[in-house]
VEXDREN-2710 file (C-alpha; in Angstrom, 1 decimal):
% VEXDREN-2710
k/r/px/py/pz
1/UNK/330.5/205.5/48.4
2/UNK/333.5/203.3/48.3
3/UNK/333.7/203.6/52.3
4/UNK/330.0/203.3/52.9
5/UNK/330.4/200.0/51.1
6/UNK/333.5/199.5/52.7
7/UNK/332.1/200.0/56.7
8/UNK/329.1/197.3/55.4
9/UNK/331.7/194.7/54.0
10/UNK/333.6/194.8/57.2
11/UNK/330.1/194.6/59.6
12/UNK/329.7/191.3/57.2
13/UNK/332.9/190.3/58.2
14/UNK/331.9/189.9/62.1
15/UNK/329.3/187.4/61.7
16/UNK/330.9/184.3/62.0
17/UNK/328.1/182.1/62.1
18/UNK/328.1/179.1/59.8
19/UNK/324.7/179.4/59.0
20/UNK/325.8/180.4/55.3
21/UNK/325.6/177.1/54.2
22/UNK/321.4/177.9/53.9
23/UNK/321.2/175.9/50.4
24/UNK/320.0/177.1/47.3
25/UNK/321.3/174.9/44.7
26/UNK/321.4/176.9/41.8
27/UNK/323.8/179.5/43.8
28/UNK/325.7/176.0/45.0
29/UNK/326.2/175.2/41.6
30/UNK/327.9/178.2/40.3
31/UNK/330.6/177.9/43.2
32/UNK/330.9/174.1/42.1
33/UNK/331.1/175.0/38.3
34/UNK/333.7/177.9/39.3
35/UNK/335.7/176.1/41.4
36/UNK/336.5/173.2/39.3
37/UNK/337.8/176.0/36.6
38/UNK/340.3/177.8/38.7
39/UNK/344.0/177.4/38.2
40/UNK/346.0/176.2/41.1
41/UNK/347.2/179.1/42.6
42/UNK/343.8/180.6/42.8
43/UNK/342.4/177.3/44.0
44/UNK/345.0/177.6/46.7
45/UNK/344.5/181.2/47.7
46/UNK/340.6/180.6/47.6
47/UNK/341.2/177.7/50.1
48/UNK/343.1/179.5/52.0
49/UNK/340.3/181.9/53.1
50/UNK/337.3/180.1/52.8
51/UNK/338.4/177.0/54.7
52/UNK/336.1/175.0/52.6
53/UNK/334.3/174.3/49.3
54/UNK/333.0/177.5/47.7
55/UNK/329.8/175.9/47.1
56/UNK/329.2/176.4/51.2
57/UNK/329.4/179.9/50.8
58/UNK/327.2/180.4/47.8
59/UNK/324.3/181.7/50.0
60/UNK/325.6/183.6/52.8
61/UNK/324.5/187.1/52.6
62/UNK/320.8/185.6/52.6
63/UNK/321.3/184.7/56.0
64/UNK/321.5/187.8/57.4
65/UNK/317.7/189.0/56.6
66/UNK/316.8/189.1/60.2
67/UNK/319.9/191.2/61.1
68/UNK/318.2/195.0/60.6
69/UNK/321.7/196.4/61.0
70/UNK/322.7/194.3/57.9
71/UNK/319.3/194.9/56.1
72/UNK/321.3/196.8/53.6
73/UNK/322.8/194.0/51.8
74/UNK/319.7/192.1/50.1
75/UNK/319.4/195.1/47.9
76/UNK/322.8/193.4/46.9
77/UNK/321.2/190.7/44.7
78/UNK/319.7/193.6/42.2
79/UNK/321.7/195.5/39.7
80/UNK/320.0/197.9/37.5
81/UNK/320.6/198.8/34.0
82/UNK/320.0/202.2/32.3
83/UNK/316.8/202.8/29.8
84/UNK/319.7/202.0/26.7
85/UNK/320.8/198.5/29.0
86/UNK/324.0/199.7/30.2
87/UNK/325.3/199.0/33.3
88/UNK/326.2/202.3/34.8
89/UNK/325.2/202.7/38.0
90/UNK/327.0/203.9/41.0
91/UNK/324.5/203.5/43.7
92/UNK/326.1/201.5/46.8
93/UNK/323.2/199.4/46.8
94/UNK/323.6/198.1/44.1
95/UNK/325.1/194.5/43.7
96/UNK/327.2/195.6/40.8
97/UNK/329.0/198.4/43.3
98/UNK/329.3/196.1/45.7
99/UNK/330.4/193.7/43.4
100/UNK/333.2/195.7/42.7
101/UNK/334.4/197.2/45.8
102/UNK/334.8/193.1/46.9
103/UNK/337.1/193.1/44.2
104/UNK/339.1/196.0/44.9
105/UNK/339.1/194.6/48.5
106/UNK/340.4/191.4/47.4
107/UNK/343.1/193.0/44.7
108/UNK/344.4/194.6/48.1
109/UNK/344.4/191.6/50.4
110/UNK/347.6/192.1/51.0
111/UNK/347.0/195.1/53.0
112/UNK/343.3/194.1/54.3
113/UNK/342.0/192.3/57.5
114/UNK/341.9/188.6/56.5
115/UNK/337.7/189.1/58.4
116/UNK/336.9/191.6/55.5
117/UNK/339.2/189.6/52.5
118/UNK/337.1/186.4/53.6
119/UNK/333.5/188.6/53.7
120/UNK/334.9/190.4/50.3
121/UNK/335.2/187.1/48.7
122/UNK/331.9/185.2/49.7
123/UNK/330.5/188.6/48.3
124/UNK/331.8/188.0/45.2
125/UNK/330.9/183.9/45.2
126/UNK/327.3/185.0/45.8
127/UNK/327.0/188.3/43.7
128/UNK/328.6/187.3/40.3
129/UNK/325.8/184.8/40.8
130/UNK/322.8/187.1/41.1
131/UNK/323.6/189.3/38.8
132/UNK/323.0/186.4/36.1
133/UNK/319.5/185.4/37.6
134/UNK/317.0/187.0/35.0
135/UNK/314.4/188.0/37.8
136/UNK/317.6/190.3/39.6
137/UNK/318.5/192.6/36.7
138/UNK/316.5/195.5/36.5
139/UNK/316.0/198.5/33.8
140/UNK/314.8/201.8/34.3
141/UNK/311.6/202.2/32.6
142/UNK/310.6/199.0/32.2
143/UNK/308.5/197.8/35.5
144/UNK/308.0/194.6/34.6
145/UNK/311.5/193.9/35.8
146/UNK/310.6/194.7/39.2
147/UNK/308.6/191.2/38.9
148/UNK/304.9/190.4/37.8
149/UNK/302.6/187.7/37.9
150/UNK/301.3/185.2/34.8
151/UNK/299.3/182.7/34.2
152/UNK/301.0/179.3/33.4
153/UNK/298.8/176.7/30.9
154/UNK/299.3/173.4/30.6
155/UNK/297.0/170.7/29.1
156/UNK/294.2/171.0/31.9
157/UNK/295.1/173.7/34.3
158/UNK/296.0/177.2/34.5
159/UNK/298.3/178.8/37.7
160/UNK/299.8/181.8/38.4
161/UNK/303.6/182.3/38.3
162/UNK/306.1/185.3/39.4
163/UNK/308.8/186.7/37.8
164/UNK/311.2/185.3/40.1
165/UNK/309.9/182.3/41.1
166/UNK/309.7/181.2/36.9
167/UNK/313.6/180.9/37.2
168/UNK/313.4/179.0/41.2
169/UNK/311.6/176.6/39.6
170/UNK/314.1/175.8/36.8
171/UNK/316.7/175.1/39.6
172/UNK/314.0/173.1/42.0
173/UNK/313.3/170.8/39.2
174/UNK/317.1/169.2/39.8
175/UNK/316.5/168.9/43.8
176/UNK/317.6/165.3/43.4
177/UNK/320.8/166.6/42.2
178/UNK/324.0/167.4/44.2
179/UNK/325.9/170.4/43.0
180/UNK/328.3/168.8/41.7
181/UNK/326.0/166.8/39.6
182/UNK/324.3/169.8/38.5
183/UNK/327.4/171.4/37.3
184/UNK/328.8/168.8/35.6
185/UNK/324.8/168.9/34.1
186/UNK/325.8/172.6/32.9
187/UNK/329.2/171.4/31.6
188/UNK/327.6/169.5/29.2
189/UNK/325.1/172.0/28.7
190/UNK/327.2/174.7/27.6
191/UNK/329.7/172.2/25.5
192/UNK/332.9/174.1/24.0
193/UNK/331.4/177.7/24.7
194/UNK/333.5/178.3/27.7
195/UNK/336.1/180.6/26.3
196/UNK/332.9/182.7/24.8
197/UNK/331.3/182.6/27.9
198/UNK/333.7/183.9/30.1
199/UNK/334.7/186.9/28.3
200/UNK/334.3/190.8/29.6
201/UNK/333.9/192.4/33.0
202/UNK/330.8/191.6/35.6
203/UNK/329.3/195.2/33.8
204/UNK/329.4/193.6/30.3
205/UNK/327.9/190.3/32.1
206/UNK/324.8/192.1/33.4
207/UNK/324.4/193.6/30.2
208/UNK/324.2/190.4/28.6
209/UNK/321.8/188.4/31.0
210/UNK/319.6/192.0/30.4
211/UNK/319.5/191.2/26.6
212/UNK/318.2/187.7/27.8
213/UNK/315.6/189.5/29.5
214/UNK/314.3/191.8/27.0
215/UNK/313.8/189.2/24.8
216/UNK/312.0/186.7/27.2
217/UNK/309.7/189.5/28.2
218/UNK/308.0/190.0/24.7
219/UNK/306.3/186.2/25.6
220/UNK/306.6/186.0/29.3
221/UNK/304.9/189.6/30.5
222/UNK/302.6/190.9/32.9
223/UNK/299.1/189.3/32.3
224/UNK/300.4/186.7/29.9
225/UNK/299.1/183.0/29.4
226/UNK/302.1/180.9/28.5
227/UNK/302.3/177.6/27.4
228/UNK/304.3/175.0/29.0
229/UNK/306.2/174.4/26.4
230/UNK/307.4/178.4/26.3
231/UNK/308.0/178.1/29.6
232/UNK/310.0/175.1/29.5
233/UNK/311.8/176.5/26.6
234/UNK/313.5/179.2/29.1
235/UNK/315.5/176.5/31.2
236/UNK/317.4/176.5/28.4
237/UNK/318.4/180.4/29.4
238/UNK/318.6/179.7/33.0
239/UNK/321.1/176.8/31.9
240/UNK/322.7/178.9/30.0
241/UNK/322.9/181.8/32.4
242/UNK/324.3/179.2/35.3
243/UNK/327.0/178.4/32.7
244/UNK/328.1/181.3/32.0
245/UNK/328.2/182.4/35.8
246/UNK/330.3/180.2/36.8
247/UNK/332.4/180.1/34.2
248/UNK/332.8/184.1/34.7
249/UNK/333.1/183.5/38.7
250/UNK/336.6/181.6/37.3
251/UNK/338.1/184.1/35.2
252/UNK/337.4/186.5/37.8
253/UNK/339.0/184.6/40.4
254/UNK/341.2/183.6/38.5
255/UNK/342.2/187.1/37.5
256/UNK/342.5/188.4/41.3
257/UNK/344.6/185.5/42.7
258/UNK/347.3/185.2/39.7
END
């Protein structure tokens, strides 16, 4: 498994198009938020490789939909948890794998290609980020995680919402913002719960976005009507979830380029 994902990391690492900048301003805001956390030698070694801001590479695997050969990947933004929500899998399609075979990519660097360290590492920008988007975790047995559709009231109208797009939105409604802005937004946000939120491995992370999830569901569920003001009561997770990314996107970073 680890060379299948292996032989996929280093097709990723001969596209060179800069067409990874596609925006998506949520994932941009992670990199920011991570980036301003790193010490100075991972700052350096980041640098180094990417060439730019992280924030520019927050997106790139999603630019590779119309590649069939590289099809593969998109499967990358979902990790699935077990019936019990434990992270456990060892599928290579799953984000957490791949996740983790980055990693161990970029803990060898040393003795890698710099084309596959550089793909290795914009896998790990955009993955740590998926993986704490509510609508990407999944758990076995419970379909609803696969996405659904419900109906959204406010005072005079009703309109159907997805799953996934519930948490787009939450990220749309700061278009006007930079990414910068945004995470200094989430700074403030999370207030002196960095050293809390940063905590574990990316298994443990997943985990804890899927607690998130559980919970939401019992109001947000297939076939529900929910109230604007339970809906806009789950920014306050998507904030928090962005937070915690990219504080975790640090200490990972962090952790590989000491």
């Amino acid at each position: 498994m680890m060379k299948k994902i292996i032989a996929v990391l280093f097709a990723l690492a001969m596209v060179t198009s800069e067409a990874y900048a596609f925006k998506s301003l949520g994932h941009q805001t992670i990199a920011a938020l991570a980036q301003r956390h790193l010490t100075e030698q991972a700052k350096g070694e980041v640098q180094a490789i990417l060439k730019s801001d992280m924030s520019k590479h927050a997106m790139w695997l999603f630019t590779l939909r119309s590649r069939t050969d590289l099809a593969y990947v998109q499967e990358w933004q979902f990790t699935t948890l077990n019936a019990e929500g434990k992270s456990v899998t060892t599928d290579a399609t799953d984000g957490m794998v791949a996740l983790e075979n980055a990693v161990k990519v970029l803990r060898n660097r040393k003795n890698e290609s710099d084309s596959l360290v550089l793909a290795s590492l914009r896998t790990v920008i955009q993955v740590v980020g998926d993986i704490h988007t509510p609508s990407n975790i999944r758990i076995e047995g419970n379909e609803a995680t696969k996405g659904f559709k419900f109906t959204l009231v406010s005072r005079k109208t009703k309109s159907e919402v997805s799953w996934r797009n519930m948490w787009h939105n939450y990220a749309n409604r700061h278009d006007v913002f930079s990414a910068d802005y945004y995470a200094t937004d989430v700074e403030i946000f999370a207030g002196d719960r960095k050293a809390e939120y940063e905590k574990g491995t990316p298994r443990f992370w997943a985990e804890n976005v899927g607690e998130d999830v559980v919970r939401c569901l019992k109001v947000v569920y297939p076939g529900a009507e929910v109230s604007m003001t339970d809906y806009n009561n789950y920014e306050y997770l998507y904030d928090k979830c962005m937070a915690k990314a990219g504080y975790r996107l640090a200490a990972l970073l962090n952790d590989i380029f000491k």
